[in-house]
ZAMARGU-4260 file (C-alpha; in steps of 0.2 Angstrom, whole numbers, plus 5000, padded with zeros to 4 digits):
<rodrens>
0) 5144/4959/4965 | 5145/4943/4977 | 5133/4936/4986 | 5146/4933/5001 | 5149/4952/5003
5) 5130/4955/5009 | 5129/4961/5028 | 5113/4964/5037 | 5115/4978/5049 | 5101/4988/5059
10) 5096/5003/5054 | 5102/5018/5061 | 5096/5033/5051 | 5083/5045/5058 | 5073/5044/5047
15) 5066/5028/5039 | 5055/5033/5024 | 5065/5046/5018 | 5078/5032/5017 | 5068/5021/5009
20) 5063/5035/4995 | 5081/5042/4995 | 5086/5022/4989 | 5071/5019/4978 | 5062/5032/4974
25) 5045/5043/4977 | 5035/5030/4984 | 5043/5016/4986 | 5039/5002/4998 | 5020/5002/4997
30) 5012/5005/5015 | 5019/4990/5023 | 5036/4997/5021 | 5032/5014/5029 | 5038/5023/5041
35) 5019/5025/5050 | 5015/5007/5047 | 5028/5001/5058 | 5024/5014/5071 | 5008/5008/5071
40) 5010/4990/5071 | 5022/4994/5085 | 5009/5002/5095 | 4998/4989/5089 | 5010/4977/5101
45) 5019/4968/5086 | 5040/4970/5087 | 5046/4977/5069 | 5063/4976/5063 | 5071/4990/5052
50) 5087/4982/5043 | 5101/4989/5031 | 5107/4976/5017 | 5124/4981/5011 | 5135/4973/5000
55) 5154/4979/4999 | 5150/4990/5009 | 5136/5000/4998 | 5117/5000/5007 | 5110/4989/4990
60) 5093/4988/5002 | 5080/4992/5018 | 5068/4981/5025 | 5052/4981/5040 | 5050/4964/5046
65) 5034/4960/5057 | 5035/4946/5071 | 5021/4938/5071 | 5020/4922/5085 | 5036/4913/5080
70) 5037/4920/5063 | 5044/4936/5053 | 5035/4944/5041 | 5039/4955/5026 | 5026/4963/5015
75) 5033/4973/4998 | 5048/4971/5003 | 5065/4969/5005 | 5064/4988/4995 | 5081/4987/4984
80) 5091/5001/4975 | 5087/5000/4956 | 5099/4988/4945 | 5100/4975/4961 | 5104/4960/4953
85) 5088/4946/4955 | 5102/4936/4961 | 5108/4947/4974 | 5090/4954/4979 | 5087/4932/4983
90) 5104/4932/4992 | 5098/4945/5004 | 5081/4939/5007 | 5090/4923/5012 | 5103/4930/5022
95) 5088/4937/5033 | 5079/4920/5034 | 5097/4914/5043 | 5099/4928/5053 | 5080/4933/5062
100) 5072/4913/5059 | 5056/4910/5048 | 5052/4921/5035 | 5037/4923/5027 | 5040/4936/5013
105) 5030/4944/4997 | 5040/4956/4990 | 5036/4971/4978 | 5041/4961/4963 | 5045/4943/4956
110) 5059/4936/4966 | 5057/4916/4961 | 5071/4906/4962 | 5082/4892/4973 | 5078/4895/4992
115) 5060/4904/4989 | 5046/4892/4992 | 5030/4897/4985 | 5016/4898/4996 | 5004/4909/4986
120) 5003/4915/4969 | 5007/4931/4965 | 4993/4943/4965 | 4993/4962/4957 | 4989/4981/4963
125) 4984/4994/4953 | 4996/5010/4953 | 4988/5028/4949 | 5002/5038/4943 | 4997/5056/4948
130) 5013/5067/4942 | 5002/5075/4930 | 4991/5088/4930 | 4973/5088/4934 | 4967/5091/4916
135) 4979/5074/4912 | 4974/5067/4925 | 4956/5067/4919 | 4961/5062/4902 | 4966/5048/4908
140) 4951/5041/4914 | 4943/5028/4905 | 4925/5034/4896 | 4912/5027/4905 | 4921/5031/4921
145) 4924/5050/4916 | 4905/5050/4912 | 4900/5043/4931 | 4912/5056/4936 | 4903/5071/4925
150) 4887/5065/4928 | 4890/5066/4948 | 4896/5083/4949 | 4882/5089/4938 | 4869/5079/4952
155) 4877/5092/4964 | 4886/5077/4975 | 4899/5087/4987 | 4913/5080/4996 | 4918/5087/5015
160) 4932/5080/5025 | 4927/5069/5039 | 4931/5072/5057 | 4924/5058/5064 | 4929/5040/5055
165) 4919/5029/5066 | 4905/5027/5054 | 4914/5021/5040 | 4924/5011/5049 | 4907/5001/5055
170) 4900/5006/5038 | 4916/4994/5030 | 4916/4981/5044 | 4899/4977/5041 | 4903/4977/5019
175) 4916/4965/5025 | 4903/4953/5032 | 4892/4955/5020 | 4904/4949/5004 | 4914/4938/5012
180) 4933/4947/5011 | 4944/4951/5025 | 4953/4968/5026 | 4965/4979/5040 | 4954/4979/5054
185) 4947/4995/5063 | 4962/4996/5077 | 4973/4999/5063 | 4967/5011/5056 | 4961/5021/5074
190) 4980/5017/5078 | 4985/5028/5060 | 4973/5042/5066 | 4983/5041/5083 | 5001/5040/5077
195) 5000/5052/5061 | 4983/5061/5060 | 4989/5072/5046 | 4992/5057/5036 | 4976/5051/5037
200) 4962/5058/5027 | 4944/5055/5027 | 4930/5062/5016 | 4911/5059/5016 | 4902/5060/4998
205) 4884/5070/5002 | 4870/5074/4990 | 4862/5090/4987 | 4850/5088/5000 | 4861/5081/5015
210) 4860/5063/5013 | 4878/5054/5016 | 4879/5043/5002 | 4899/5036/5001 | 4915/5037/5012
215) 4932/5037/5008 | 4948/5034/5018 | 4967/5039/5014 | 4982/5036/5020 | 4998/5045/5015
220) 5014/5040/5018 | 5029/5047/5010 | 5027/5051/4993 | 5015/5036/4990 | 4997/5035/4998
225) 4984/5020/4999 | 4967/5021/4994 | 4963/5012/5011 | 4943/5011/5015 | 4929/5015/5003
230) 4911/5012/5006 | 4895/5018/4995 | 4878/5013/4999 | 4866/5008/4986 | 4860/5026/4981
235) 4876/5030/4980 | 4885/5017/4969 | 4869/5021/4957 | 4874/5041/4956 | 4891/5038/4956
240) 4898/5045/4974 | 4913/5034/4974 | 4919/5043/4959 | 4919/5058/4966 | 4927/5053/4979
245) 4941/5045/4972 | 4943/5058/4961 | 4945/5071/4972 | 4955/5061/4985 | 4965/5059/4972
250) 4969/5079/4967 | 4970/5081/4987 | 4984/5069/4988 | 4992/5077/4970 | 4992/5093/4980
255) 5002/5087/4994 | 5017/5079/4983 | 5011/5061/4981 | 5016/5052/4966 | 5010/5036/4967
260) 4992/5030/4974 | 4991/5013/4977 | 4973/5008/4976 | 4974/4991/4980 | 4971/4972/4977
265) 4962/4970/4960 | 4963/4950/4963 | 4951/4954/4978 | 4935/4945/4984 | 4926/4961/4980
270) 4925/4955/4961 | 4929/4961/4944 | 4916/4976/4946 | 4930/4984/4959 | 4944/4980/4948
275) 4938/4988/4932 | 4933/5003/4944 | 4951/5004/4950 | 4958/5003/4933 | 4944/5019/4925
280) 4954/5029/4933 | 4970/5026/4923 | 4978/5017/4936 | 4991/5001/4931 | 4992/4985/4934
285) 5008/4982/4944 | 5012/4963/4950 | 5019/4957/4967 | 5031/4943/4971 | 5022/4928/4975
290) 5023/4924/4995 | 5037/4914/4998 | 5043/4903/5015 | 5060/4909/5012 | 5076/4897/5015
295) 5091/4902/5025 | 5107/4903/5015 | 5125/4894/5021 | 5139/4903/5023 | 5145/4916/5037
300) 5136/4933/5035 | 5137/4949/5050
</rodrens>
């Protein structure tokens, strides 16, 4: 396939996420390729770009770029059809650097090579697979984390879905400050609750006298779902309330088709104590593409 044949086209389907998926697969993208993200990042004030990558012809790839100030952003993607050629996929990224301006891109997956300037290393996600059933599912958690798990359900710790989100939003904010990290802020995350509300899930973890120990926040999009907000307070990270409810966030999402739960960073501020947590619950390791200032390619492209 030649590099000269790529042609960069808006997208004019109806229906974005089921484009990407129908071209990748269940999942594919991560949030910042969804269809919801750029709705709410539009509503949010920011423009977003949706463009087609063809090549002969063929759509080989999608991609939702962010402006921000004089830049264009792309986070996990561009989202290619599988067997793209690493030369190709380079080719394309390039091709959009010539057409929109400055690029600043980290795709889903290592695309190193001429015309990709590193910025920032590479860093990884961990992916729980959840097309399996609930008793393999809890097979696959690692010992000591299937023992929190047990020993929570036998404290009588209950989970109820939560209406109102505004407390762990503060509760998170403030867990922010207090370790040092920076995450989505607040307005995003009222701005998901506004543009899909049935794609937004939140729980609170209570024991069995009342007391609100742990939150947890969700969000769904397509076939994949992000483990997006989690808070426990002292007494609950000593009973184990974020087990539960990651565990049982995590049969919800089963039961609603997702595949593939992304639970995040786990080369975060929040230390290795979060990232061994993440990976108790079977979830993989899957690295990104560093973040590269990406350099227009020559030549004439539509």
């Amino acid at each position: 396939m030649s590099t000269r044949k790529i042609t960069l086209h808006p997208f004019a389907g109806p229906d974005w996420q089921s484009a990407i998926e129908a071209l990748a697969g269940p999942g594919a993208g991560g949030l910042q390729q969804s269809a919801t993200y750029g709705a709410v990042v539009r509503a949010l004030g920011r423009q977003v770009a949706q463009i087609e990558i063809r090549a002969a012809g063929v759509c080989i790839g999608l991609v939702q770029l962010i402006a921000r100030k004089r830049l264009w952003l792309i986070s996990r993607g561009p989202v290619f059809a599988p067997g793209v050629a690493p030369d190709i996929q380079r080719a394309a990224l390039r091709a959009l650097a010539r057409r929109v301006g400055v690029v600043i891109a980290t795709p889903g997956a290592d695309m190193s090579g001429f015309g990709l300037i590193p910025l920032i290393s590479a860093r990884h996600h961990a992916i729980w697979s959840l097309d399996r059933t609930p008793q393999e599912l809890r097979a696959g958690l690692a010992g000591k984390w299937r023992n929190r798990l047990a020993g929570a359900e036998r404290a009588g710790l209950r989970l109820h879905v939560e209406h109102d989100i505004d407390w762990i939003l503060r509760a998170d904010q403030a867990q922010q400050t207090a370790r040092g990290y920076r995450a989505l802020p607040a307005g995003f995350t009222r701005a998901w609750a506004a543009q899909a509300r049935a794609d937004l899930r939140a729980w609170r973890i209570e024991d069995d006298a009342g007391l609100r120990l742990a939150g947890v926040i969700v969000l769904r999009h397509g076939a994949g779902a992000s483990y997006h907000i989690g808070w426990s307070g002292a007494q609950g990270r000593r009973v184990g309330a974020h087990n539960v409810g990651l565990w049982q966030a995590a049969l919800w999402l089963r039961d609603q088709g997702v595949t593939r739960f992304d639970l995040g960073d786990m080369n975060s501020e929040e230390g290795a104590g979060r990232m061994h947590f993440k990976l108790g619950t079977g979830a993989q390791p899957q690295a990104l593409g560093a973040t590269y200032w990406v350099v227009p390619n020559s030549g004439s492209l539509a």
